[in-house]
KEVO-428401 format. One line per 3 residues: number of its first residue (from 1); their letters; for each residue x, z, y of N, C-alpha, C. Coordinates in nm, 3 decimals, padded with zeros to 5 digits. Layout:
NUM	A	X/Z/Y/X/Z/Y/X/Z/Y ~ ...
//
This chain:
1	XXX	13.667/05.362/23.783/13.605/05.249/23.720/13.710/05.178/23.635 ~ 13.683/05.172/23.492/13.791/05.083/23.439/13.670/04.925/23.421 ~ 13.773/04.826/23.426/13.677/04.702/23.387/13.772/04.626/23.279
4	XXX	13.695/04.575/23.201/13.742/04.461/23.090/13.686/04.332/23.116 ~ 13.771/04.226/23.129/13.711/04.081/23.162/13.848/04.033/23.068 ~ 13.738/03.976/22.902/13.808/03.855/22.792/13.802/03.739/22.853
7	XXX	13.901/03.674/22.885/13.925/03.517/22.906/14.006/03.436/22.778 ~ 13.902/03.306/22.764/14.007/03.255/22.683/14.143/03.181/22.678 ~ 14.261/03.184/22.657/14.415/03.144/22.676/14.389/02.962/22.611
10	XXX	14.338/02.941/22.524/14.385/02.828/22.458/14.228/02.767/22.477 ~ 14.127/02.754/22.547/14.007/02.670/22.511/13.983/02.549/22.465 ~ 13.915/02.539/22.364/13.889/02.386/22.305/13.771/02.332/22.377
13	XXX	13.721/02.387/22.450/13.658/02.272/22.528/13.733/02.197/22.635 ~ 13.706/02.092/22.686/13.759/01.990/22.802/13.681/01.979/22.914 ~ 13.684/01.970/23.007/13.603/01.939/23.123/13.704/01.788/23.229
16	XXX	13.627/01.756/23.302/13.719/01.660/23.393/13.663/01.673/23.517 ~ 13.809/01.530/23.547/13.740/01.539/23.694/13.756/01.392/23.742 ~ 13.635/01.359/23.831/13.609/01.171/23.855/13.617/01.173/23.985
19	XXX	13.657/01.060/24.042/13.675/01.066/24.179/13.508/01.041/24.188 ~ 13.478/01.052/24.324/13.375/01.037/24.303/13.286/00.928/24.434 ~ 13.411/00.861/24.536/13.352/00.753/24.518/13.589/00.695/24.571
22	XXX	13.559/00.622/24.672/13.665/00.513/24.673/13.796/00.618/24.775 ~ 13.713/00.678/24.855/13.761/00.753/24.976/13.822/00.858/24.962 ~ 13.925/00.844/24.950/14.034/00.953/24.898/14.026/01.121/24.982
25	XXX	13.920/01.105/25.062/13.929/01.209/25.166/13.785/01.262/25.063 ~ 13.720/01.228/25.015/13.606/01.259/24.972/13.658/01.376/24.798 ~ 13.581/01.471/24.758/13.577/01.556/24.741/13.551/01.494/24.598
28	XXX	13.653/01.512/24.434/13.669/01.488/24.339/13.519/01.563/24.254 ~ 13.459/01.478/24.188/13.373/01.522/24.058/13.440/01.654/23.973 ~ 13.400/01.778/23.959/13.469/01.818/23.856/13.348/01.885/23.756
31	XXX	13.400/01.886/23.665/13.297/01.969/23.567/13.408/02.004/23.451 ~ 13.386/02.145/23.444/13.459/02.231/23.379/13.453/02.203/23.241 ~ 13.353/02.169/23.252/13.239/02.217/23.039/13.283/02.312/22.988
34	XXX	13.244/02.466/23.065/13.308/02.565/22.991/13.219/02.554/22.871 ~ 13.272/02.589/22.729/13.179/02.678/22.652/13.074/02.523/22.568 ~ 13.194/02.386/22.636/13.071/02.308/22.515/13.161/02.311/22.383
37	XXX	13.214/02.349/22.337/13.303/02.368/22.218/13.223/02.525/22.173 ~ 13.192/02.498/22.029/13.146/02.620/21.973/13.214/02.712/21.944 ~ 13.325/02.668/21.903/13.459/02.782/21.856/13.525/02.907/22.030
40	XXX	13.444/02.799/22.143/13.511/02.871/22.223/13.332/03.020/22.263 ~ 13.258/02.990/22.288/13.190/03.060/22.229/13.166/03.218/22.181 ~ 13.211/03.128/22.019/13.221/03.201/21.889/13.324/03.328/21.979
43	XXX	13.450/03.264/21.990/13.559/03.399/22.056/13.528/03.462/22.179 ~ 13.496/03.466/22.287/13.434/03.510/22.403/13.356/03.625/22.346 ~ 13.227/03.562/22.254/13.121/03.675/22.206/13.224/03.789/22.136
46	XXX	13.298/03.763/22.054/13.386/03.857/21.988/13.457/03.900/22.082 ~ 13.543/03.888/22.165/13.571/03.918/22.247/13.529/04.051/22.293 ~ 13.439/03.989/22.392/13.326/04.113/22.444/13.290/04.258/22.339
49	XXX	13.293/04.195/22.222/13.245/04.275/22.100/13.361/04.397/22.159 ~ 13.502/04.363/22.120/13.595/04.405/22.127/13.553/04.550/22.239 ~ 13.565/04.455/22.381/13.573/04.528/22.462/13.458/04.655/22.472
52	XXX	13.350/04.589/22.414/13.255/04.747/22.386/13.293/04.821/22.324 ~ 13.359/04.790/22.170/13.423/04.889/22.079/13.559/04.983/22.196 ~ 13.620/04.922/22.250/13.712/04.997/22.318/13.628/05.112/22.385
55	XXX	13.504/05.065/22.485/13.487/05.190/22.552/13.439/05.289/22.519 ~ 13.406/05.237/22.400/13.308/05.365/22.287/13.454/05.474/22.254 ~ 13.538/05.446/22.252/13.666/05.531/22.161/13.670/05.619/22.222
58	XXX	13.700/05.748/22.161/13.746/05.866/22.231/13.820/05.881/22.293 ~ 13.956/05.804/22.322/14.046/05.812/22.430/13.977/05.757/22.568 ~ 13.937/05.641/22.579/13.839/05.653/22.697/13.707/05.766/22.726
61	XXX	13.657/05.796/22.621/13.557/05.892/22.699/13.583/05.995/22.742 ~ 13.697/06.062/22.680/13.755/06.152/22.710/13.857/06.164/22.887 ~ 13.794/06.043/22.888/13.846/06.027/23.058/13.702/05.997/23.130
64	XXX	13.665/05.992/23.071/13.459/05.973/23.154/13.431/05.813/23.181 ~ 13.474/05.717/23.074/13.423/05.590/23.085/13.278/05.552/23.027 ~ 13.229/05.535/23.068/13.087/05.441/22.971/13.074/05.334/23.000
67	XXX	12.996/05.258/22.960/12.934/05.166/22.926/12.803/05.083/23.017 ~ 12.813/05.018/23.155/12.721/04.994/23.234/12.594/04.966/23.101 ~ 12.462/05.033/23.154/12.349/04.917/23.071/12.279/04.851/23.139
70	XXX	12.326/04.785/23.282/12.294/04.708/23.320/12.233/04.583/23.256 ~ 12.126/04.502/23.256/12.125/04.358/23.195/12.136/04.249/23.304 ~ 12.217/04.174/23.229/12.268/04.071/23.282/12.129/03.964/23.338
73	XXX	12.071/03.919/23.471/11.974/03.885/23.519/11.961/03.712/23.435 ~ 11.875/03.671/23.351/11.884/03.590/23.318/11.881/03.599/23.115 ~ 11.971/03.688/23.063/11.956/03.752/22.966/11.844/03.852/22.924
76	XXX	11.808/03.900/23.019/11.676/04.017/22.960/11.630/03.979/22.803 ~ 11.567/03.806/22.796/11.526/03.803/22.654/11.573/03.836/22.552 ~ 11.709/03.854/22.546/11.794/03.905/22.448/11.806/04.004/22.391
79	XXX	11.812/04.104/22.283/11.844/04.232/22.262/11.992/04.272/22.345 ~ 11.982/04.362/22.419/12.137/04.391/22.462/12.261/04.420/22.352 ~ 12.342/04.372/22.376/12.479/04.332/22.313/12.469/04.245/22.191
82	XXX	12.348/04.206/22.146/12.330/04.122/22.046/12.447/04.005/22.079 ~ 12.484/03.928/21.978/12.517/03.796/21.977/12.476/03.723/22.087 ~ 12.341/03.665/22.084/12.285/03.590/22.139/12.298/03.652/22.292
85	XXX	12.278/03.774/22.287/12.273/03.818/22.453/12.445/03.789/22.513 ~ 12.496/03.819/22.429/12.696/03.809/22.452/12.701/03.676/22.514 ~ 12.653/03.632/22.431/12.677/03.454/22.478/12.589/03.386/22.622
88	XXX	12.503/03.459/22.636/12.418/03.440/22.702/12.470/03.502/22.872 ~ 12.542/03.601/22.819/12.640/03.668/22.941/12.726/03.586/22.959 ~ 12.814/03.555/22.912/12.938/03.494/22.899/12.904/03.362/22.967
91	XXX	12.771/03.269/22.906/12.728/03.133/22.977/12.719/03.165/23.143 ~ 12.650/03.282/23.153/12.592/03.311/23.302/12.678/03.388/23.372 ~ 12.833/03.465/23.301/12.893/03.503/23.413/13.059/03.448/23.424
94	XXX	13.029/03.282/23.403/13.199/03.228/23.320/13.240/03.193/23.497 ~ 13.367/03.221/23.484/13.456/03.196/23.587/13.617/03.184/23.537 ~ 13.704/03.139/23.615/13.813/03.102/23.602/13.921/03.153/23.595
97	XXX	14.027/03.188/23.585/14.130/03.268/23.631/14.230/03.199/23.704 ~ 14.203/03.108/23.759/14.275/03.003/23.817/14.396/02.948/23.828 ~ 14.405/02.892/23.649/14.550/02.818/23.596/14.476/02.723/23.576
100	XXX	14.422/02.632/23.622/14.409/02.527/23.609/14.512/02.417/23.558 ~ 14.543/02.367/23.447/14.595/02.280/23.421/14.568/02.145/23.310 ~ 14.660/02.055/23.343/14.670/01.913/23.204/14.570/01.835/23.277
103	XXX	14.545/01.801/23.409/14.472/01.681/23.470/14.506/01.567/23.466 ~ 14.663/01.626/23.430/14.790/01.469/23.461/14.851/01.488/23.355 ~ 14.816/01.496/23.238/14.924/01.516/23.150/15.028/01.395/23.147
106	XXX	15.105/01.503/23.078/15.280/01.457/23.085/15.289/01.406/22.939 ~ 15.344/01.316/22.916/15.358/01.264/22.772/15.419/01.126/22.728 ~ 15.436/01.107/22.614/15.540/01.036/22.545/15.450/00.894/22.564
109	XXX	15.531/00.789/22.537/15.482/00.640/22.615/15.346/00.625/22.484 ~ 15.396/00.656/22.417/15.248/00.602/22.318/15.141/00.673/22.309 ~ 15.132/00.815/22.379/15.014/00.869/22.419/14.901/00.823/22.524
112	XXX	14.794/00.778/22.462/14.716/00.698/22.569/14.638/00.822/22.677 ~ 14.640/00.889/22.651/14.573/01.066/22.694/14.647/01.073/22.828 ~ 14.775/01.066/22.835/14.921/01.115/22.905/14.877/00.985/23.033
115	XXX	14.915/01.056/23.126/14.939/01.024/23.287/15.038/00.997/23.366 ~ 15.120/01.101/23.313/15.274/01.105/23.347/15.350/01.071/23.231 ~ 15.463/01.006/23.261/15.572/01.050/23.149/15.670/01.176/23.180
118	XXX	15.743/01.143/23.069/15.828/01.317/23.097/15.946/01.276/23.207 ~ 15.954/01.197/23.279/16.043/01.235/23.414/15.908/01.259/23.514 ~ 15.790/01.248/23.456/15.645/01.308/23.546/15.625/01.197/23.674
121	XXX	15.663/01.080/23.645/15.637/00.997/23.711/15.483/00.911/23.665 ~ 15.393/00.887/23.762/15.259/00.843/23.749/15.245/00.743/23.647 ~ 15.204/00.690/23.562/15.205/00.555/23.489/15.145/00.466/23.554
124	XXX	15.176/00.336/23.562/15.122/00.220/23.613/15.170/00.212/23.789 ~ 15.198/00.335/23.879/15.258/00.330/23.983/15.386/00.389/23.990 ~ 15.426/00.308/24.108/15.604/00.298/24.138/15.643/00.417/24.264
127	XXX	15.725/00.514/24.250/15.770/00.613/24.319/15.657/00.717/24.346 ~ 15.575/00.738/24.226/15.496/00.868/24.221/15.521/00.959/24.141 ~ 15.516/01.115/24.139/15.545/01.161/24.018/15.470/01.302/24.043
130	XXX	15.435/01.341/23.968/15.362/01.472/23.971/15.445/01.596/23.936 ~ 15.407/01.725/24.071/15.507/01.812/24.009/15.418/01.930/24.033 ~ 15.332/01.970/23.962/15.257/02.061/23.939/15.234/02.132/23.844
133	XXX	15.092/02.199/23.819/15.101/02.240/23.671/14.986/02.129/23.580 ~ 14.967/02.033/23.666/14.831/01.956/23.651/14.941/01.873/23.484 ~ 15.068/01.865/23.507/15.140/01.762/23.379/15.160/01.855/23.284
136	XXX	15.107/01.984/23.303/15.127/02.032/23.121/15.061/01.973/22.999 ~ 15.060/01.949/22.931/14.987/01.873/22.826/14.856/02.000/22.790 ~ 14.928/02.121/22.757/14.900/02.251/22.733/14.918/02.400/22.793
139	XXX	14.803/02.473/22.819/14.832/02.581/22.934/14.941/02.710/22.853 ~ 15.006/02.762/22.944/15.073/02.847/22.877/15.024/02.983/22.851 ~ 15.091/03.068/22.719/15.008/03.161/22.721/15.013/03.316/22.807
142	XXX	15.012/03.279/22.919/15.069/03.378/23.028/15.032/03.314/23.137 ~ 15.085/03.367/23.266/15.093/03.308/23.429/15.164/03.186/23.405 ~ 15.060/03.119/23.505/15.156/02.980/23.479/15.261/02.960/23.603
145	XXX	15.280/03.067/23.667/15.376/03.038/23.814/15.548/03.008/23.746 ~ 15.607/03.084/23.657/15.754/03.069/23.580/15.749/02.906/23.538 ~ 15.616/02.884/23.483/15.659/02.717/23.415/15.664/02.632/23.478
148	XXX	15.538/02.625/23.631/15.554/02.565/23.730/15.725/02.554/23.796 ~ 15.738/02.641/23.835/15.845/02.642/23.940/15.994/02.555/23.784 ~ 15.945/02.619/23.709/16.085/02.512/23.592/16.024/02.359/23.595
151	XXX	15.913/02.328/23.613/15.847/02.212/23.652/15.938/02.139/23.763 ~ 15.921/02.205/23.846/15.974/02.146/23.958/16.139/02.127/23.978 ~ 16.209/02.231/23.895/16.339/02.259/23.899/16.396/02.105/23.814
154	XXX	16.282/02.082/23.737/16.331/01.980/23.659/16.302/01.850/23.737 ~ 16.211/01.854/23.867/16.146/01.676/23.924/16.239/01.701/24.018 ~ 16.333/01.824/24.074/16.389/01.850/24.181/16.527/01.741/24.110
157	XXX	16.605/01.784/23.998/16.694/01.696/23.927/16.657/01.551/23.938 ~ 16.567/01.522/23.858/16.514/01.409/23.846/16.540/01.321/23.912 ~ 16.455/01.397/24.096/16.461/01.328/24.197/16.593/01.276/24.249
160	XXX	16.715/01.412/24.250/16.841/01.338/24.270/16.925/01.320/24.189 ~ 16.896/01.272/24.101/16.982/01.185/24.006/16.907/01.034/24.041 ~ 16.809/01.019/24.064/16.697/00.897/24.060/16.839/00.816/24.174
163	XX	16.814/00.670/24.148/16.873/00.585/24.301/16.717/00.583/24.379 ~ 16.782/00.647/24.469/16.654/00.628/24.614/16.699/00.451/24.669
//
């Protein structure tokens, strides 16, 4: 079985997350909004495009790959691989790859967006600082485990240079 799954690296859509009531033990609002940005979309469907053109090529068939024609439950109305059906997959089978980041962004004092500043200390509270991947401003284009851990290498300094 070979499988192809396009994810997008840079998405222009935003999603958040609200507390959702006072009780810190209680379980944060989140909503992703995959896919309310059209441009993100637009690339996914191409995407996919992509990945059909790959399995059609003779170097894969020549190893015995095809093409499930499964339809996606929910899509039927669609012509298969049409546009509209691509997107229609993509809405109904979106999941994560789980780099979640930029909840807390990290940023310069005049950014009203920014959470942290760049020693990643909380704004507005005293001896907090975030050391995750939640203060990237922007996800990286790879695993985010290398930037994390330089994340930390840098709050690890921070911390002892700081007067405790």
């Amino acid at each position: 079985m070979l499988s192809f799954a396009p994810f997008l690296l840079h998405p222009k859509s935003v999603g958040e997350i609200r507390l959702q009531t006072t009780d810190p033990f209680d379980h944060p609002l989140i909503d992703p909004n995959y896919y309310d940005d059209v441009r993100d979309v637009k690339s996914i469907v191409e995407a996919l495009k992509v990945c059909a053109q790959l399995a059609e090529t003779k170097a894969l068939k020549a190893i015995g790959t095809k093409m499930r024609k499964q339809k996606v439950p929910g899509c039927e109305k669609h012509t298969h691989m049409s546009d509209e059906y691509l997107e229609c997959v993509a809405r109904t089978m979106t999941s994560t790859i789980n780099h979640p980041t930029g909840t807390c962004k990290m940023g310069a004092s005049n950014d009203p967006t920014a959470v942290t500043d760049p020693e990643l200390r909380v704004r507005g509270l005293q001896g907090l600082r975030v050391v995750d991947a939640s203060i990237m401003p922007e996800i990286v284009s790879a695993n985010t485990q290398a930037a994390i851990v330089m994340i930390a290498e840098k709050a690890a300094d921070l911390i002892k240079g700081a007067k405790l």
